[in-house]
N, C-alpha and C positions, 0 to 999 in steps of 0.2 A: 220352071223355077218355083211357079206360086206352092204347086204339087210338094215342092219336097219341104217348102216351109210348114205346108200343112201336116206334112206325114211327121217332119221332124217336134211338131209341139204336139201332135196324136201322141208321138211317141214317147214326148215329156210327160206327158199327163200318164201314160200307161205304169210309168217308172212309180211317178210318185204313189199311185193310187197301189202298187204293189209295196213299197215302201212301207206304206204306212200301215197295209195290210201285216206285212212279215213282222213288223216291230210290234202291233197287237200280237202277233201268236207268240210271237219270245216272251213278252211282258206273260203273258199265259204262263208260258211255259217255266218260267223265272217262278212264278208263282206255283208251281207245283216242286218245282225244288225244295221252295220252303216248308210245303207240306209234306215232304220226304226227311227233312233235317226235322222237323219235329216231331215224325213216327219213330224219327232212328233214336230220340232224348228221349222218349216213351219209355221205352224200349229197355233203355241204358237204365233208366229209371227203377226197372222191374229188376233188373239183374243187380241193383245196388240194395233194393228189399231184401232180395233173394240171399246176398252176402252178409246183410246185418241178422236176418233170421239165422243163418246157418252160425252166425258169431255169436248170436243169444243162447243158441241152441248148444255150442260145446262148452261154452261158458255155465251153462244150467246142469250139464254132464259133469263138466270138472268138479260144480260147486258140489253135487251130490257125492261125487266120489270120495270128495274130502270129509263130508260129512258124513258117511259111511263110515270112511277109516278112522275118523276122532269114536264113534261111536264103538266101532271095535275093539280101541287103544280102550274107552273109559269101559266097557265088557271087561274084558281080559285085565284091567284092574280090579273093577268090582270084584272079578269071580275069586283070583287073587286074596283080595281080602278076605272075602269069605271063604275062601277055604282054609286060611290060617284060624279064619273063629271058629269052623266047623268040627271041629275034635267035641266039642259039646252040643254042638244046634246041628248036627250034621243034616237031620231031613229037616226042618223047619229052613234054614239057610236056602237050602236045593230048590226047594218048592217056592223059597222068595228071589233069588237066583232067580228062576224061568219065569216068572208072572213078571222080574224088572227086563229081563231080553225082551220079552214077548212084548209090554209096552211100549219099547225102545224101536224096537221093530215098527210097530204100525204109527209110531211118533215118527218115523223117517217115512213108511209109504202114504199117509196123511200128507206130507207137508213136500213131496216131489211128486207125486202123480200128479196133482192139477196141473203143477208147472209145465208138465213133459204133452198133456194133454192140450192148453191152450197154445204151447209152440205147434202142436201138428195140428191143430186147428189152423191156427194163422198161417203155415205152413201151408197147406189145403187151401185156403179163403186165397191166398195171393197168388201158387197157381192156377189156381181157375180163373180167377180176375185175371191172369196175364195173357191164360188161352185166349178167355173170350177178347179182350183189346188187340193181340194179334191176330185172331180170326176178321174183326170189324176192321184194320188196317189194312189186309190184305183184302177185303172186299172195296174201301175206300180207293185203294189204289189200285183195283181190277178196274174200278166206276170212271176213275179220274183216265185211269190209257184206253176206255172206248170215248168218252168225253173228250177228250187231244185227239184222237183221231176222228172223231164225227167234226171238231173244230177247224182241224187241219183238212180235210175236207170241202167243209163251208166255206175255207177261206179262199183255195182254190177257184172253187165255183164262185164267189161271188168276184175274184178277178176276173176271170174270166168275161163274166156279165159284164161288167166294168167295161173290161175292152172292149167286148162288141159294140158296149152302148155309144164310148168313143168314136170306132169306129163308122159307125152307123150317122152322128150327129158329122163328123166332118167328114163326110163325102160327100 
């Protein structure tokens, strides 16, 4: 009889000491959740850059397009005019004619190349900032599943000690 009260509080003590053991590796484990839920807002992060560029970047095409075609509309008026004065100034007109296009021309690729240039710049810069953040995620979280496993491990093993040492002190 004494036998089975000692086996039956060995065997209380075994319980709790794994108890408490499993409820450290969950708490662990709970905690790499969270490290997962904030790779995945990283992430989401990049992809909502990625949409506002792509939104700066048709918005910068539309603006230019429009500015293109006003610029063609006010061309094709100039010339217009000057073709009804040209019956007198016909070459002086022509030759001022092409010196206003030709302005008009580098007054539009002056003032939309930088623009198109620091979108694919920034373009460029936040891809590669996204590779390298999901390269270093996906090493964090190769690090953290041998680390759960080297933990899940330990915890094993040190039950186990556990019980022998139980075992050991009441017999």
């Amino acid at each position: 009889m004494t036998k089975k009260v000692v086996e039956s509080k060995q065997q209380t003590s075994i319980n709790g000491v794994e108890v408490l053991w499993d409820s450290w590796l969950s708490s662990f484990k709970s905690l790499q959740g969270i490290q997962n839920d904030i790779e995945k807002k990283s992430l989401e992060a990049f992809q909502y850059q990625k949409d506002l560029l792509e939104t700066a970047r048709k918005s910068l095409f539309t603006a230019e397009a429009e500015s293109k075609k006003l610029a063609c509309e006010w061309n094709d008026k100039l010339e217009n005019s000057v073709k009804a004065a040209e019956k007198v100034q016909s070459e002086l007109s022509s030759s001022w004619l092409s010196a206003v296009k030709e302005i008009n021309d580098k007054a539009l690729a002056l003032s939309w190349n930088p623009s198109h240039s620091l979108l694919d710049l920034l373009s460029q810069t936040q891809n590669q900032l996204e590779a390298t953040v999901k390269e270093a995620l996906k090493q964090q979280d190769k690090g953290r599943d041998e680390a759960l496993k080297q933990i899940e491990d330990l915890t094993e093993q040190v039950k186990e000690t556990h019980k022998g040492i139980l075992e050991t002190v009441s017999v």
